[in-house]
N, C-alpha and C positions, 0 to 999 in steps of 0.2 A: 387831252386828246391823243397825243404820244404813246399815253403809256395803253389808252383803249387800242389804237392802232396798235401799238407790239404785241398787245394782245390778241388780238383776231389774225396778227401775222403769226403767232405762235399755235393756235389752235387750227388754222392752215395749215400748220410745217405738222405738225404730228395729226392732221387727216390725212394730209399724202402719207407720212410714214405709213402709218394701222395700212389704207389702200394697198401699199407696195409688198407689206408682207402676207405672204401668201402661204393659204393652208397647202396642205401636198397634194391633192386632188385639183386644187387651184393652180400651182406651179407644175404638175407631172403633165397632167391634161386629160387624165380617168382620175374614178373615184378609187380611193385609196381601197383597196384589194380587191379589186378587179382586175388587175393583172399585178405580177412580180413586178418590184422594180430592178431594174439593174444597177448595178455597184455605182459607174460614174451618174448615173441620176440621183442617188443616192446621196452623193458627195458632191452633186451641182446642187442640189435641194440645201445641206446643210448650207454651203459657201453662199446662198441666197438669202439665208436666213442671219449669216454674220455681217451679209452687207444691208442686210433693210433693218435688222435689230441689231447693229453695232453696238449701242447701249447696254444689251442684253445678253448676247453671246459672242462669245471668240472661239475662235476654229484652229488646230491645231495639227498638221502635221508630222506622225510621231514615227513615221517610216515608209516602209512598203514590203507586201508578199517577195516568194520566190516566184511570180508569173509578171509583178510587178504594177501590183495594183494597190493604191496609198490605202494605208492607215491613219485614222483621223480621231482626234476628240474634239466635241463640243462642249466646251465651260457655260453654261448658263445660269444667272445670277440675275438680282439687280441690279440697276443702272448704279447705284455706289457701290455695292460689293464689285462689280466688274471695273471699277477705275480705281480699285484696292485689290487685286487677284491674287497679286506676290505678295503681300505685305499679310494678307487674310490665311495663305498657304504659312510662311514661315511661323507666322503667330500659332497654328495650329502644330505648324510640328515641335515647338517651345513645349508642348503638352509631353511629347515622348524623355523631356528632361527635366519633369516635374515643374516647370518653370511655364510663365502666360496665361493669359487668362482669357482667351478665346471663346466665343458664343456665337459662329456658323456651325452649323452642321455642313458637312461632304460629304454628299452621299454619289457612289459611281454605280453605273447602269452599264454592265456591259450586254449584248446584243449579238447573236448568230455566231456563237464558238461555234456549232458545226452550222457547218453550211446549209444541206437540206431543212433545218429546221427556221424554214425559210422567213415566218411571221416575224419573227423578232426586229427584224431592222424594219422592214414595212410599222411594227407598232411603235420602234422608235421616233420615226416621224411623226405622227399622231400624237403623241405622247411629248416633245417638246414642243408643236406646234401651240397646242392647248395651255401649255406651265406657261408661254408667254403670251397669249390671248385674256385666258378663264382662269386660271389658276398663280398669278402673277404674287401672290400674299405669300406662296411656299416661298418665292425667293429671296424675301426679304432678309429671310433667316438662315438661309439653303444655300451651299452653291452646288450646283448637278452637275456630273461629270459623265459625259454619255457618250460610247464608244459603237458607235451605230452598227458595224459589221467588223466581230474580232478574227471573221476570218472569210475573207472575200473572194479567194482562188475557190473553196468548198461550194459557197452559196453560188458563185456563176457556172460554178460546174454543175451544182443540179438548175438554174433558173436555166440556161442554156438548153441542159436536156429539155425541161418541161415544153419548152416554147415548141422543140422540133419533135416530140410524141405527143401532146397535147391533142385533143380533139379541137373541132371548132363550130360550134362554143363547145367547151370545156364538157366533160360528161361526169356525173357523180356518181357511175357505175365503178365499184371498187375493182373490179375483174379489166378493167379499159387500161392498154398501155400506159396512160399517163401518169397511173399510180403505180407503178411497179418499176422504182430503179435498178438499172444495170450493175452489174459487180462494181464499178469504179463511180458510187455513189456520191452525194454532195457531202454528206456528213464530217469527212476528216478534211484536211488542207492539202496544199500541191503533193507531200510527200506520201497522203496519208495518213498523218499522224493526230492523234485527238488531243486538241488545243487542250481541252477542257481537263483533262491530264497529265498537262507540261507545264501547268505554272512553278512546282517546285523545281524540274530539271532542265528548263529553259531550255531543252536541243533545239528546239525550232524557233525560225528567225520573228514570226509575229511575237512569240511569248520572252524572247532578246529582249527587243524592242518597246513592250507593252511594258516590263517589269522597271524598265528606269524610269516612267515614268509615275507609274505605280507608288513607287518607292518614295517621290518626288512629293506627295500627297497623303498616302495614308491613308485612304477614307476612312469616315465613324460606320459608312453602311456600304458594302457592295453586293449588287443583283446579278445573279445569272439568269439569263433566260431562256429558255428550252422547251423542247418540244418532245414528245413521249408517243406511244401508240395513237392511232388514232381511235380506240375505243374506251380511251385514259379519261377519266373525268381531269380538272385541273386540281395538281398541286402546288404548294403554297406553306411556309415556315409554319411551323415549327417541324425541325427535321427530324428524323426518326434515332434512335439510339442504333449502333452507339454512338454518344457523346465523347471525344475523346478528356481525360482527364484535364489536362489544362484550360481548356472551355470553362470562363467563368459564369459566375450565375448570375449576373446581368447579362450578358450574352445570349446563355439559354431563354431568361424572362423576357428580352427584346424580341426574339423571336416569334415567342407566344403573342407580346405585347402588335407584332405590327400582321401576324396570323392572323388573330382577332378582329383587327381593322377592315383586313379581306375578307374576312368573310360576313361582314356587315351589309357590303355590298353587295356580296354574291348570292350571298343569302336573299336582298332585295328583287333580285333579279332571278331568285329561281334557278340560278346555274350550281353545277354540283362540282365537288372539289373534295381534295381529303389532304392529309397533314397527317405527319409522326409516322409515316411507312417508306420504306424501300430506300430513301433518299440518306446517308446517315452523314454522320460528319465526323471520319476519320483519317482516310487516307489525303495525306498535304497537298497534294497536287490539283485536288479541285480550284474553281472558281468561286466556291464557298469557300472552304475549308482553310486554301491560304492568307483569303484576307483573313480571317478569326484567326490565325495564328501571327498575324500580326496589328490582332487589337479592334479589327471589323466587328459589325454582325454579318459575319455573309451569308448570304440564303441564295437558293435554287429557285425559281419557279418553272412548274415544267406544264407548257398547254398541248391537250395531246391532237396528234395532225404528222409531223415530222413529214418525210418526204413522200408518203404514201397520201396525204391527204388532196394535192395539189389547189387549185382554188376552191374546191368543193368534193365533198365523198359523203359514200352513204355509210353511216359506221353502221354495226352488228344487230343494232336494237333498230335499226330506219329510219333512226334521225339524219337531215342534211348538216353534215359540217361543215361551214364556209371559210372562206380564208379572212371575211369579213368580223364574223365571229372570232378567231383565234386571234384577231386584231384587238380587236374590245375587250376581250380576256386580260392578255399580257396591260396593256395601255392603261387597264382599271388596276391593277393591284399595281403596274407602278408610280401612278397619282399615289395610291394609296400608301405606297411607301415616305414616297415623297411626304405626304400630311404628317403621316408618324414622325418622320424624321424633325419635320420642322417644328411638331407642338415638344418633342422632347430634344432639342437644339441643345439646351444647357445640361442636363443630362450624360446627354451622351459625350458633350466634350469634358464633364464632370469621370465618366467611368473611362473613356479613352483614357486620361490621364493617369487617374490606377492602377490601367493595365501593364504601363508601362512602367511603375515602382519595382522597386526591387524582386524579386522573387527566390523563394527560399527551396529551390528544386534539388532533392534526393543530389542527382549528383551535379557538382561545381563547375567541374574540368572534363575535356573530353580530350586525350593524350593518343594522337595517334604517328605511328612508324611507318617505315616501307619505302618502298621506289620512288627516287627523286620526281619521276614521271606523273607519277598518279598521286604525289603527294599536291605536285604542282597543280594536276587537273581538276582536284578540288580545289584549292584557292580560286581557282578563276571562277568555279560554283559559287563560292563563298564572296569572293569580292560584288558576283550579281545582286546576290540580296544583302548586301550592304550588313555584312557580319562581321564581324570585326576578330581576327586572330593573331595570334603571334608565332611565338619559337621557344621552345624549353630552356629554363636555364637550370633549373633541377637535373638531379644526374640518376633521380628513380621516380617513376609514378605507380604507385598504390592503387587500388580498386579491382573492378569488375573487369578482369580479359576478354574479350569477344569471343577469342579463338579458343579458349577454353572452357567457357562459358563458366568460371569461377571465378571469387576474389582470386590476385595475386598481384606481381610489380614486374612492370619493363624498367629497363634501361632507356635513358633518353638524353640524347643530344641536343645541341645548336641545330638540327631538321629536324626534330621532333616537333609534328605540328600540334598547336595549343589552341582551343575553343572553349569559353568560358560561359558559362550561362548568365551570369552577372554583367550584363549589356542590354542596349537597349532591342535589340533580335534575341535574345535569351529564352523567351519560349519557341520559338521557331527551331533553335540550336536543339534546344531538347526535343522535340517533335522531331526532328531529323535525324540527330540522334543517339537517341538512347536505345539502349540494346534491344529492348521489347517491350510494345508498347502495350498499356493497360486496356483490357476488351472488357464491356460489360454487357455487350450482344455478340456472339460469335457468328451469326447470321450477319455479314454486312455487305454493302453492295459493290467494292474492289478488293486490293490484295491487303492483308494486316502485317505485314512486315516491308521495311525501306530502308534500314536503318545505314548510314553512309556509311560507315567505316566494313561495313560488308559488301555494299555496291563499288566500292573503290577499289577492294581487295587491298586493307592496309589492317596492320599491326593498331588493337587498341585497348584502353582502359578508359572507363568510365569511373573518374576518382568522385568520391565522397566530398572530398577537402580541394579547394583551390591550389592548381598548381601554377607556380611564378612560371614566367613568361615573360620577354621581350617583345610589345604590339609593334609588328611591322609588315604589314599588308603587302608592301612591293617585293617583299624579297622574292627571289628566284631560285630554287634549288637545284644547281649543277651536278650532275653528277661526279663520282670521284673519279678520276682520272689523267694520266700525265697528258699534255697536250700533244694535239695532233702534228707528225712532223709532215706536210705537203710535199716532199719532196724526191728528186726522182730515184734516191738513194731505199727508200722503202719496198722492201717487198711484199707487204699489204697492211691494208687497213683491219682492226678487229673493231668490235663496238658488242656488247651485250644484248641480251632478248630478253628481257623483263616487262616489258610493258604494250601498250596497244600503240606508244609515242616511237616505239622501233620496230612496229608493223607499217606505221606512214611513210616512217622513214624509208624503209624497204619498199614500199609500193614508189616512192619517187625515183628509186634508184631507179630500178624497173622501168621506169616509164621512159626515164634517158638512157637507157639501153647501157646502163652498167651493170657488168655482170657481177653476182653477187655470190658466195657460198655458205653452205651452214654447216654447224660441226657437227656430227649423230651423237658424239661423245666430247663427255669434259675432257679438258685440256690443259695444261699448267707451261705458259711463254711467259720469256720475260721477269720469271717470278712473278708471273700473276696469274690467278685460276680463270679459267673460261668455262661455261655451264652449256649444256645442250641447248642447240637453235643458237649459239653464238652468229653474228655475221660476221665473214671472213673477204672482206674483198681484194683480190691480187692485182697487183702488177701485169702479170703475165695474163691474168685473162682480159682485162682491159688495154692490152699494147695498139688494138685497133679503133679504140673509143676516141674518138675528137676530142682534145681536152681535156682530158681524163684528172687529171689533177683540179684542176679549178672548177668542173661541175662534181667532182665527190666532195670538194671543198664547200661552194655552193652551197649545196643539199643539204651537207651537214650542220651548217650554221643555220640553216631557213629550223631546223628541226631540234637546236640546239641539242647537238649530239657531239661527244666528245670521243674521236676517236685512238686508239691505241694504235700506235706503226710498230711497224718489226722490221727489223733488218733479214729474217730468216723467217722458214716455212719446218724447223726442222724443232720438234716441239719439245721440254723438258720430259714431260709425261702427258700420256696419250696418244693420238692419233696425229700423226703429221700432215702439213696439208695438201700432198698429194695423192695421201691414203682416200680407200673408197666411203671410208667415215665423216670426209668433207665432201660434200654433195652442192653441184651446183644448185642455184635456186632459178626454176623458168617460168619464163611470162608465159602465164596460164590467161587461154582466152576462157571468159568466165559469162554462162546466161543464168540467168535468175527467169523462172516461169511466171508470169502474169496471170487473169482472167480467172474464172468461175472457180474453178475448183482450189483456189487460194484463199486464204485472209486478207482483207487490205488491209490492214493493221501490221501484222508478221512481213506483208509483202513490201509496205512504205518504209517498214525498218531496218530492211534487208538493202530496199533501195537508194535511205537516207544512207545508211552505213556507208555504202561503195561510193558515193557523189561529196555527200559533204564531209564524211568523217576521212575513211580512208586513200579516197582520192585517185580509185582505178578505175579503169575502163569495165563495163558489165555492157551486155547486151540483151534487152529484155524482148521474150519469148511469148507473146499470147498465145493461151489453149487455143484459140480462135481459129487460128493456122498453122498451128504443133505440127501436123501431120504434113504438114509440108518441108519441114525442115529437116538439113541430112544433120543429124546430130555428131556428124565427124569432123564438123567445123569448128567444134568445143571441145576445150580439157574439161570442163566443169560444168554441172547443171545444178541448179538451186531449187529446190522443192519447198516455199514456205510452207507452213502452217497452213492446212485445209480438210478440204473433205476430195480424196483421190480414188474413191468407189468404182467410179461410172468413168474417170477418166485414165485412169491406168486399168483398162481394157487389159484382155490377153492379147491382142496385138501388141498393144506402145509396149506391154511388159516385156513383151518378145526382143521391141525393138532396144528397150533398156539396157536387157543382157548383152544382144550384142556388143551396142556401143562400151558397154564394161567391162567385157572379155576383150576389147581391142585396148584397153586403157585408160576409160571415160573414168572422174571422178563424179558422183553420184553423192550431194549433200542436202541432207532431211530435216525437215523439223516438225516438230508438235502433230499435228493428226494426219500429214504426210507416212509418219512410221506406223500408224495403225494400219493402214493401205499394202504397207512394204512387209508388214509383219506375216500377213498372209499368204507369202508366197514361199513356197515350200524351201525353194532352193537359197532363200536367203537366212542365215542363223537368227536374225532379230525374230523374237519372238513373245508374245503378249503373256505375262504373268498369270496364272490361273493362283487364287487364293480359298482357304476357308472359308471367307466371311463374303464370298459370292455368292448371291442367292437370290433366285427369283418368289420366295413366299411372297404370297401379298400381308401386305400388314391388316392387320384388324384394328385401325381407326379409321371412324369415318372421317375426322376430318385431318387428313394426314396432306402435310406443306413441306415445306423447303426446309423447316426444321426435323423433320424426321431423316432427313437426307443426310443432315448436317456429318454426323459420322461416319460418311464416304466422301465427306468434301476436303481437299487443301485451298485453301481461299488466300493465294497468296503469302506462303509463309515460306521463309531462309532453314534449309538445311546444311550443314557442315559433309561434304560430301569426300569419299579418300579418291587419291591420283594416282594414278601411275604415269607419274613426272620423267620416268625414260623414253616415255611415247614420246612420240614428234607432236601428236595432237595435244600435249602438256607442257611442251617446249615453254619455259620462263613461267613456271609455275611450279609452288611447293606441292606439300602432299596432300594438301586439304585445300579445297575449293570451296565455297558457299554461294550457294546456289539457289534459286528464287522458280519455288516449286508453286505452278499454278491451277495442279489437279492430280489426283491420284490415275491415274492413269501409268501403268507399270510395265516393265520389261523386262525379261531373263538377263542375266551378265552375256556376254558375249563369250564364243568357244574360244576365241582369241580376239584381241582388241578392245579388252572392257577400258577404259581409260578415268574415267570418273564416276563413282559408284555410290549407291548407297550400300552399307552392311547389317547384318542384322540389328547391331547398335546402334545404329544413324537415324532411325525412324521417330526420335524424336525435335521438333524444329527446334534447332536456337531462335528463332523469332518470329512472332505470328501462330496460325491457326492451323492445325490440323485434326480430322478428325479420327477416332478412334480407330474406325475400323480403314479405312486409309492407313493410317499409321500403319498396321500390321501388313498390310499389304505392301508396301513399297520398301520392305522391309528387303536386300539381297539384289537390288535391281538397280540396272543403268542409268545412267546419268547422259552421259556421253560417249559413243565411243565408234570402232572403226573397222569393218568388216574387209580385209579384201575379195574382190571375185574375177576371178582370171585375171587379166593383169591391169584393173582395174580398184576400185576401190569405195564403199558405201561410208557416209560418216553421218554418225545418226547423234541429234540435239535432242534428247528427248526433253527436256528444259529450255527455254529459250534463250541463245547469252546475247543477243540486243534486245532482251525486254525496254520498250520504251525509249529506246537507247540511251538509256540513264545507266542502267545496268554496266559498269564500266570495267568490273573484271572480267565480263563474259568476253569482252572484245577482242583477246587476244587468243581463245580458243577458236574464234571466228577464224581469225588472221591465219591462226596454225591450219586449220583447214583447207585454204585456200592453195599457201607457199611451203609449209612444210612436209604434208601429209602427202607421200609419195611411193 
């Protein structure tokens, strides 16, 4: 009788459980895509579901946005696998060192990298509600890793919109406000930037935060999920070519293998989809891409809707598209993953382990030189993804130059930093990089060149043979210099201009209002040489700064900068420091333009730069109310990246002149200068070539590959300097440069400052096409017009691409404090 009663108690206690847990249309209070949910419903929904299926899932905490809105994972398992979590995770990562014997499959789901692509967390609900209702067998073998919303500031910035343009009810007329987002759309995050793009260069704080624990796990499978046009049928793995070479052939066949699965289903249901186009798997930074380079399948899936669709639209052909529909999509091929994964569990932790064997990659060692600064700023890249490097102890390395793009041998020091492929990140290292990566489709859908030791701007070889190395992760590289003397016997501070780590520095001086100066010319004190853009800070101009010793002290330690003192101002050779060759540096107030005729992309980079990176004050300008602003309030204007047609009118143009004949600086970038090229009185001017032509081609069915040889599709050119400009301050004579369209410019009548020449038109890395190639052949890079007693500075490349791009940063910088 006891054990009958424990019994009828026990099937009591788990009818109220099943009762208590609740589907999302059950817990929300509408049926699920009938309206958006919001972020904290979102994340009341999960934390509902760790407390009614504690058994089943645990909920995780793994940060929060820049607006300050949590990030979360849900582990969901079975009830044994979830009271073994650690012990099931370690076991798996044993795989990465040929050791264990592991049989879960992990498979991670992440959910709304951009934001307006709003289905994706909506089908995440769905989508676990069901694994632990109906589909409970996947987890026996499974544990799911499911990141509901990887970017939460994006998604409430268009649900927000949608709630306050929305009709009511909702209209499926595609022409009705509520399909038509505003410039500062949901898609990127708070700064703008595309998650879905920063997995390799971590600038942004979600993909910080996302990558340790990433790193923690490993998955065998991880899902992007996304959204495409609204008149997209759905896609679905197997990705298009190119394949990048280290992608093995389980990888590829898994793809095919869990393709096939989807489309079982889809096929049942009559819904249309396609595979092997547009979507490829090259560039690292995707949400596919980088799990596969560390041993994933990672796939795409993209339902098309995005922010134009809102709960319903009419796409092209007259069919209604629902948000209900775009639920059911995503929700069925992630069960469907889920199946795949769980019937091939042993499999896949059979090829995991594989992947991570040795590997016999071309080259061994990646040997790179250069400024303490930027040597340092890659290890902190390198410490994210858990790479492991060291220090030379070899005193030559052999191989591939960057910078010459031949075999030959550096010299190398105790700083000479060492990356080995032979580790358990070793394809990732080669994917990052190696000097140029292998294309077997020149049509792809980002840029074909990354390679770090060009985004760094450092000294490198690519050796053949392993070069010895001391592995030591924490070290720090000081620069050389004798220590700073604090005291009042100094007649100033010197410190170098090498890097973008003494443009922060300078911005902090700045900001506590010590005065700072630069040299126009080298200089030889002390027996020591000083380089143009030197900073020089005196005594004498700080005698009324508060404290002046102890915050240059301060500052300089926060920034680990080691300063030079002098007892004198009166220089071996060069220019002394009261000559007109040492030029104060002034706090420049600085606006950056917003709104319509901008990129948000170029615009969020520009605005990441000055908030997180650099650390100055900017004051952002909307087109909105332009015309209301006296532009005499500013030293600087910042034009990103846009289309300036319709808005530099001949009025504002009138007004522009003005403000630059009184002294305005005027800074441009990317199709800003196509705008500025047009006006007479300015020298920048748009390249006319041979290979412009309007024939029409004679094929009928003529694509994106006919184009192809006027495309640059993201590829590094080696570009020459003229390193006496101010705008090259702390820069040799060759720059590489990260060229993202043929789109071309005369050198300048004076001011050409970074250039291509006739010889330069072919890339050290990546894609260009032919007749591009000929064209960009003699033309600007960068450089610096004055006009009255003002000044234009023209990007025609971008140097915060991505803000990964890490040598552009201090041609940024020279812009800002030096160019005068």
């Amino acid at each position: 009788m006891k054990l009958l009663a424990s019994f009828f108690a026990l099937c009591i206690c788990l009818s109220i459980s099943a009762q208590e847990l609740k589907s999302p249309s059950e817990f929300l209070g509408y049926d699920l895509g009938t309206q958006f949910t919001r972020h904290h419903r979102v994340i009341d929904y999960y934390t509902h579901l760790s407390e009614s299926a504690s058994e089943n899932v645990q909920l995780e905490y793994y940060g929060q946005t820049n607006e300050g809105r949590p990030l979360a994972l849900a582990y969901i398992s079975s009830a044994e696998n979830i009271k073994k979590l650690e012990k099931i995770r370690l076991e798996h990562l044993k795989n990465t060192d040929g050791e264990g014997s592991p049989t879960i499959a992990i498979v991670w789901m992440s959910y709304n990298v951009h934001g307006n692509e709003s289905v994706s967390t909506e089908a995440s609900m769905k989508t676990v509600y069901e694994l632990l209702t109906e589909q409970t067998d996947y987890l026996k073998n499974t544990v799911v890793i499911i990141d509901p919303c990887v970017n939460p500031d994006g998604r409430e910035r268009y649900v927000n919109w949608y709630y306050q343009y929305k009709n009511a009810p909702n209209t499926v007329d595609p022409n009705s406000k509520e399909h038509h987002e505003p410039w500062l759309n949901g898609r990127p995050n708070h700064y703008m930037f595309d998650l879905n793009r920063d997995w390799a260069w971590l600038t942004q704080v979600e993909s910080q935060q996302r990558i340790k624990k990433y790193n923690k796990w490993l998955p065998h499978v991880h899902v992007d999920f996304h959204e495409q046009g609204v008149d997209n049928p759905y896609y679905f793995a197997p990705a298009a070519e190119p394949f990048h070479e280290v992608i093995t052939d389980f990888q590829r066949d898994f793809q095919t293998t869990v393709g096939k699965n989807h489309a079982k289903y889809f096929d049942a249901n009559g819904w249309f989809y396609f595979t092997k186009e547009v979507f490829d798997l090259l560039y690292p930074s995707y949400g596919d891409t980088y799990p596969t380079y560390n041993g994933s399948i990672g796939m795409t899936y993209e339902q098309g809707g995005s922010g134009n669709a809102g709960l319903g639209v009419i796409t092209s052909i007259g069919d209604t598209l629902t948000l209900q529909d775009r639920i059911l999509h995503h929700h069925t091929t992630g069960l469907s993953t889920l199946e795949v994964s769980s019937q091939n569990a042993v499999k896949l932790n059979e090829e995991f382990k594989k992947f991570y064997r040795p590997k016999n990659y071309k080259y061994k060692s990646y040997v790179l030189n250069g400024n303490s600064n930027k040597l340092n700023a890659l290890t902190q890249l390198l410490k994210a993804h858990e790479i492991e490097y060291g220090w030379a102890t070899a005193k030559t390395a052999k191989g591939f130059n960057y910078n010459t793009g031949k075999n030959g041998q550096m010299k190398t020091t105790d700083h000479s930093l060492v990356i080995d492929t032979d580790q358990k990140k070793g394809t990732l290292v080669k994917v990052l990089f190696e000097p140029s990566t292998k294309l077997t489709d020149s049509l792809t859908y980002d840029i074909t060149a990354w390679s770090l030791p060009y985004a760094y701007g450092l000294d490198a070889i690519a050796s053949e043979t392993k070069v010895n190395a001391n592995l030591d992760s924490g070290k720090i590289i000081q620069a050389t210099s004798k220590p700073s003397d604090y005291t009042t016997n100094a007649y100033a501070f010197i410190t170098e201009w090498k890097s973008f780590s003494d443009a922060q520095f300078l911005a902090d001086l700045l900001k506590k209002n010590i005065k700072t100066r630069h040299a126009k010319k080298p200089f030889v004190l002390d027996g020591i040489s000083y380089d143009h853009g030197t900073l020089i800070i005196t005594k004498a101009d700080n005698k009324n700064t508060p404290d002046f010793l102890n915050t240059l002290s301060t500052i300089a330690s926060k920034h680990k900068q080691v300063l030079n003192s002098t007892n004198t101002g009166f220089v071996e050779d060069g220019k002394d420091f009261g000559s007109h060759s040492v030029q104060p540096i002034e706090q420049v107030k600085i606006a950056l333009l917003s709104g319509k005729p901008t990129s948000t992309l170029n615009f969020g980079e520009i605005w990441h730069f000055f908030e997180q990176q650099l650390e100055y004050p900017l004051t952002i300008l909307d087109s909105d109310y332009f015309k209301n602003i006296d532009l005499s309030k500013y030293d600087i204007l910042i034009l990103p990246d846009g289309n300036y047609n319709k808005f530099l009118n001949e009025s504002r143009m009138r007004e522009l002149k003005d403000w630059l004949n009184e002294g305005g600086k005027l800074i441009s970038l990317g199709g800003a200068l196509k705008t500025l090229s047009k006006e007479d009185k300015f020298q920048l001017k748009t390249k006319k070539s041979d290979t412009d032509s309007t024939a029409i081609v004679p094929i009928y069915d003529h694509n994106q590959r006919d184009q192809i040889r006027n495309e640059i599709t993201g590829a590094i050119f080696k570009t020459k300097v003229d390193r006496t400009h101010p705008l090259a301050y702390g820069y040799d004579d060759s720059y590489f440069s990260l060229k993202l369209g043929g789109t071309a410019y005369n050198y300048l009548e004076t001011g050409t400052v970074a250039y291509l020449d006739i010889d330069s038109t072919i890339p050290a890395s990546g894609f260009a096409g032919s007749d591009a190639q000929a064209k960009i052949g003699e033309t600007l890079v960068f450089g610096v017009e004055k006009y009255g007693k003002g000044q234009l500075v023209y990007f025609v490349d971008n140097p915060l691409f991505r803000g990964f791009w890490e040598n552009g940063k201090l041609f940024f910088a020279n812009a800002l404090f030096m160019v005068n």
